[in-house]
C-alpha positions in Angstrom: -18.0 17.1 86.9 -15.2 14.3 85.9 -17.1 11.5 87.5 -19.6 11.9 84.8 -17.4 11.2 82.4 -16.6 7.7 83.5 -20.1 7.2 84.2 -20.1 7.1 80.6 -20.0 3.8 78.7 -17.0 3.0 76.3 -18.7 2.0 73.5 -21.3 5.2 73.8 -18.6 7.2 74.3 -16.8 6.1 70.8 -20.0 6.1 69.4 -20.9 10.0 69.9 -17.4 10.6 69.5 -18.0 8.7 66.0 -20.8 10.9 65.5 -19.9 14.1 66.5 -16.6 13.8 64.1 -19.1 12.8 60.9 -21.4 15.7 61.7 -18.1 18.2 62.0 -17.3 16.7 58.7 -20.7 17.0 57.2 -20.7 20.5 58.3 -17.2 21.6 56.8 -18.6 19.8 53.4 -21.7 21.7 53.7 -19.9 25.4 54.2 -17.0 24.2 51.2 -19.8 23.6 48.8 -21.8 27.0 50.1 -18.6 28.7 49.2 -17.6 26.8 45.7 -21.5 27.3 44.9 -21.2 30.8 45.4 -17.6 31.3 44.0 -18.5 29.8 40.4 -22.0 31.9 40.8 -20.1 35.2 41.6 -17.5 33.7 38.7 -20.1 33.2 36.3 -22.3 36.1 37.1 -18.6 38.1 36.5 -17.9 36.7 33.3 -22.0 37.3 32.2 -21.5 41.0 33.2 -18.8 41.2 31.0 -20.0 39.6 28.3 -23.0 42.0 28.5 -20.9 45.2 28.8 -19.0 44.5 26.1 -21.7 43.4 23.8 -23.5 46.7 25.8 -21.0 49.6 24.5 -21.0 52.7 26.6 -24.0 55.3 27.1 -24.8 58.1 23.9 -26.1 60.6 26.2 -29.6 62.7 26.1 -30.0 62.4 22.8 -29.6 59.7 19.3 -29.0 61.8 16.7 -27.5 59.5 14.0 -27.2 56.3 12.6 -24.7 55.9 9.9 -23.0 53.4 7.9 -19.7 53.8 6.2 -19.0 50.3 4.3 -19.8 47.3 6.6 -19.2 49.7 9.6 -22.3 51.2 11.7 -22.2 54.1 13.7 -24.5 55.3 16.1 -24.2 59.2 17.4 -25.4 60.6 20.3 -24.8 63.8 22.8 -22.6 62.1 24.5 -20.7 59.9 23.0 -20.6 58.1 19.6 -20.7 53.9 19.4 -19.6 51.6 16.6 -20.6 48.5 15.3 -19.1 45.7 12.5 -21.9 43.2 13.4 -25.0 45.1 12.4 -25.7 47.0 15.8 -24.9 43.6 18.0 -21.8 44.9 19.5 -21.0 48.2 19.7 -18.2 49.9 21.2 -17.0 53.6 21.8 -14.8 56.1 19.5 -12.7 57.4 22.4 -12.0 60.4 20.3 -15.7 61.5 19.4 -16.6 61.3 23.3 -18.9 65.0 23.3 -19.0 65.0 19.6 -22.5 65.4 19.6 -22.5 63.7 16.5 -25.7 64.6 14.1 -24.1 64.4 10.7 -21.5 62.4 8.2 -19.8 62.6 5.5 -17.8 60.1 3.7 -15.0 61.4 1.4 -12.2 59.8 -0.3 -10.4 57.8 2.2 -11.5 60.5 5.0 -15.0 60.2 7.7 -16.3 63.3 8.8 -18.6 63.9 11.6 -20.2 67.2 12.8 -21.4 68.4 16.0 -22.0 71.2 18.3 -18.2 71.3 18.8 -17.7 71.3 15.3 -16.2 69.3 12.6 -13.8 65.9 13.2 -12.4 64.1 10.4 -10.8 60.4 10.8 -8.1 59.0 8.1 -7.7 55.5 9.7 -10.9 54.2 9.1 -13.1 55.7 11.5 -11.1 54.1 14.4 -9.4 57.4 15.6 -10.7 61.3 14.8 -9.2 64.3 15.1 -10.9 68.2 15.3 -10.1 69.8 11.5 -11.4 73.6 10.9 -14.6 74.4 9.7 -16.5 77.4 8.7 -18.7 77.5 11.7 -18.1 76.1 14.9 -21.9 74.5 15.4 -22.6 71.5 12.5 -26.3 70.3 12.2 -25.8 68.4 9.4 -23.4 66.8 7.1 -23.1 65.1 4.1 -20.4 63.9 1.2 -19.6 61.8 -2.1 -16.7 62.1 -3.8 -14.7 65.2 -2.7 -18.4 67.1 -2.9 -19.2 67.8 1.2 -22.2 70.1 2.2 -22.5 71.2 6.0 -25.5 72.7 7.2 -25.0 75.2 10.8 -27.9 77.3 12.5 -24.9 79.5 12.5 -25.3 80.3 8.8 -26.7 78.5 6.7 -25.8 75.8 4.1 -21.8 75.1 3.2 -20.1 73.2 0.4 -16.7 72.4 -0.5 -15.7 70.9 -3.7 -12.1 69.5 -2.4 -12.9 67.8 0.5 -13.2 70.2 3.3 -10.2 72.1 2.5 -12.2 74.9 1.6 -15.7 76.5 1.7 -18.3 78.3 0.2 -21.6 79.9 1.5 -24.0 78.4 -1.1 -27.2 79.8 0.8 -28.3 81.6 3.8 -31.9 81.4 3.5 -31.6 78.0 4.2 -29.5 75.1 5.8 -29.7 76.7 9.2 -32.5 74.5 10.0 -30.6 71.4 8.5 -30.7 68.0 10.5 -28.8 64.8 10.4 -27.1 63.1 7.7 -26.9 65.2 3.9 -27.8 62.3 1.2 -25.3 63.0 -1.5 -25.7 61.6 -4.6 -22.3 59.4 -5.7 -23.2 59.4 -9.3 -23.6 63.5 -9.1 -22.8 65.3 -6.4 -24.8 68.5 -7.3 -27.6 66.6 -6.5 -28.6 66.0 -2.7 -31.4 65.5 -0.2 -31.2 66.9 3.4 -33.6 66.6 6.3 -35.0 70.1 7.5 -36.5 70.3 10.8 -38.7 73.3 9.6 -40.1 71.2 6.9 -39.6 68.1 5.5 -37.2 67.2 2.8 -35.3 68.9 0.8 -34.0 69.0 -2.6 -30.7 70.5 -3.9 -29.8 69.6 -7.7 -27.4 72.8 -8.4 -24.5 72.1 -5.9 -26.3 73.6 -2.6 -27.5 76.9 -4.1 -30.8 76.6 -4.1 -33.1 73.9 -2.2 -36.8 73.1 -2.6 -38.9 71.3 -0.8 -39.4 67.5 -1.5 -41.8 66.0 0.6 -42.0 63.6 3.6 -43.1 64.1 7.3 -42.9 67.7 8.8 -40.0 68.6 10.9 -37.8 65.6 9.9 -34.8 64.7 12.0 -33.2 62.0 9.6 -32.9 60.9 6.2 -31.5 57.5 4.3 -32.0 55.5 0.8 -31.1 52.7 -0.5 -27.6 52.9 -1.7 -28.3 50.0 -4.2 -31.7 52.2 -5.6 -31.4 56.3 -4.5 -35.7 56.2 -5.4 -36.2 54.2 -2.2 -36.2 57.1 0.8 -37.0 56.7 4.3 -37.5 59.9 6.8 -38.4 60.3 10.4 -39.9 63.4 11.1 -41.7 65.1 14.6 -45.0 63.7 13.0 -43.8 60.3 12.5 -42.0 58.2 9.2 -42.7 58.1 5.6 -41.3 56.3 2.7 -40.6 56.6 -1.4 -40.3 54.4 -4.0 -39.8 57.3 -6.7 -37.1 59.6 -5.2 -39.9 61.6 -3.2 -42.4 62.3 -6.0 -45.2 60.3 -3.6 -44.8 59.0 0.3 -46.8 56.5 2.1 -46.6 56.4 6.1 -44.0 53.7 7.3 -43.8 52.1 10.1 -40.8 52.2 12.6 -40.4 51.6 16.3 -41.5 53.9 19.0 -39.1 56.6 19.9 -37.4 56.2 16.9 -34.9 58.8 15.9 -32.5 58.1 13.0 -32.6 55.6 10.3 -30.2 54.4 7.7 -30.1 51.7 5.2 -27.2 48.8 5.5 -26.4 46.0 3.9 -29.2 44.3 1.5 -31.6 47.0 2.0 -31.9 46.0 5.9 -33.4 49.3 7.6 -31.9 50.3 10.9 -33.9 52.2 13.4 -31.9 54.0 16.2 -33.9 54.9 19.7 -33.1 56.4 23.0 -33.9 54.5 25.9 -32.4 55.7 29.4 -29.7 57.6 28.0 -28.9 54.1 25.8 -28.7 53.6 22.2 -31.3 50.3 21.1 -31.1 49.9 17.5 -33.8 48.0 15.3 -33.2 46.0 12.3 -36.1 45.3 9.3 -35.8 43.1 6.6 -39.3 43.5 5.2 -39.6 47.3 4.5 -40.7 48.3 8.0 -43.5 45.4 8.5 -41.8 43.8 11.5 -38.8 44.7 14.1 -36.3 42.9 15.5 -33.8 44.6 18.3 -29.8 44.1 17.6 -28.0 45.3 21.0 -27.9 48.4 23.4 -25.3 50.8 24.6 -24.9 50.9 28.3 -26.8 53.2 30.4 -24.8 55.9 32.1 -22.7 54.6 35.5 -21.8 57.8 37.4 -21.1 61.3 37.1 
């Protein structure tokens, strides 16, 4: 109807002209700063996401067998996949090469690592940042330990091994036990005859003639880990089936110790911190304690599993 328009006065016609142009403008304003809001959100919601994954490391897998230091470097092993950390457990990142390791034991040894799992034994030259698969005497490693060029290498397989040259080669010190060995061997750096090795049908036990003969030495039942204090070998702690203990005397007496729920691994680092490794969701969470177990505080997590 064009006669309408004219009806329509001049100045009301520039006036909701006037208007009609602000509220366009007000509208594009409105949708730009919908848009920049929600581009520096999804930005920053990006850049949190990677700061978490790579503070979050990867997923272990079903199980946290280990918790390990070698120097200033902590590693954490599980059925999946083994995670590293130069911060104290903040950080930790994957071992590319130990993905399926299933790492429960390790050795250091000159300037070698070892680690043993289910699909055997793995040895790394370069500083624990690359490992390779080096033969063993069994195929299947519970548990693993080293000083010097002394190793010892328990298997359900056959019992307890020991090499006196580094891994090169290897006795059978004893069938009778070993085969129910767990975890990280505590070899003793000042005499490597002398070591300590969880035993899931037990507790402790004691070795002070090279491996060939081993005797209980106390602790909680069916223990899974092992560590001491590298600056004092008297101080012990083990996590067992029926909980933690501790030693001030190199196992001659234990009193209960406390340690977080679920907890499956312990080792001593730097200053006589204990860490405290535990499986949640298929994720690594490692615990720190500065006071011998009386409080807690949690370091990082590996990421839970993504797919597949």
């Amino acid at each position: 109807m064009p006669h309408l328009k004219r009806t329509i006065p001049t100045t009301l016609a520039a006036t909701t002209g006037g208007r009609t142009r602000r509220w366009m403008w007000l509208a594009i304003g409105v949708v730009l700063a919908i848009v920049t809001g929600v581009t520096a959100l999804t930005f920053a919601a990006s850049r949190s996401r990677s700061a978490a994954d790579s503070q979050a490391g990867t997923q272990i897998g079903g199980d946290l067998h280990t918790v390990f230091f070698n120097g200033d470097t902590l590693y954490v092993g599980g059925h999946d996949a083994v995670v590293t950390s130069t911060d104290g457990g903040q950080h930790l990142r994957p071992i590319a090469s130990l993905t399926g390791a299933d790492a429960m034991g390790w050795a250091s040894s000159g300037s070698s690592l070892l680690v043993g799992g289910h699909p055997g034994l793995f040895r790394s030259v370069d500083e624990g940042t690359t490992f390779t698969k080096v033969t063993a005497p069994v195929s299947d490693v519970h548990a693993l330990g080293g000083a010097g060029t002394m190793l010892y290498l328990g298997s359900p397989q056959a019992g307890l091994f020991a090499s006196e040259d580094g891994g090169r080669t290897w006795d059978l010190r004893t069938a009778r036990q070993g085969q129910d060995f767990m975890g990280t061997i505590l070899v003793d750096p000042k005499n490597p005859s002398r070591a300590l090795a969880p035993d899931m049908a037990t507790g402790l036990m004691r070795t002070v003639d090279g491996g060939r003969t081993w005797h209980p030495a106390g602790g909680p039942v069916g223990a899974l880990a092992a560590a001491w204090n590298p600056a004092d070998t008297r101080q012990l702690v083990v996590v067992g089936m029926t909980g933690a203990a501790t030693s001030r005397n190199g196992g001659a007496t234990w009193q209960p110790f406390s340690v977080p729920a679920g907890t499956s691994a312990v080792t001593f680092g730097p200053g006589g911190t204990v860490l405290a490794g535990v499986l949640r969701d298929q994720r690594a969470v490692i615990y720190a304690s500065k006071d011998q177990g009386k409080t807690w505080s949690g370091t990082a997590k590996s990421a839970p599993r993504t797919g597949g």
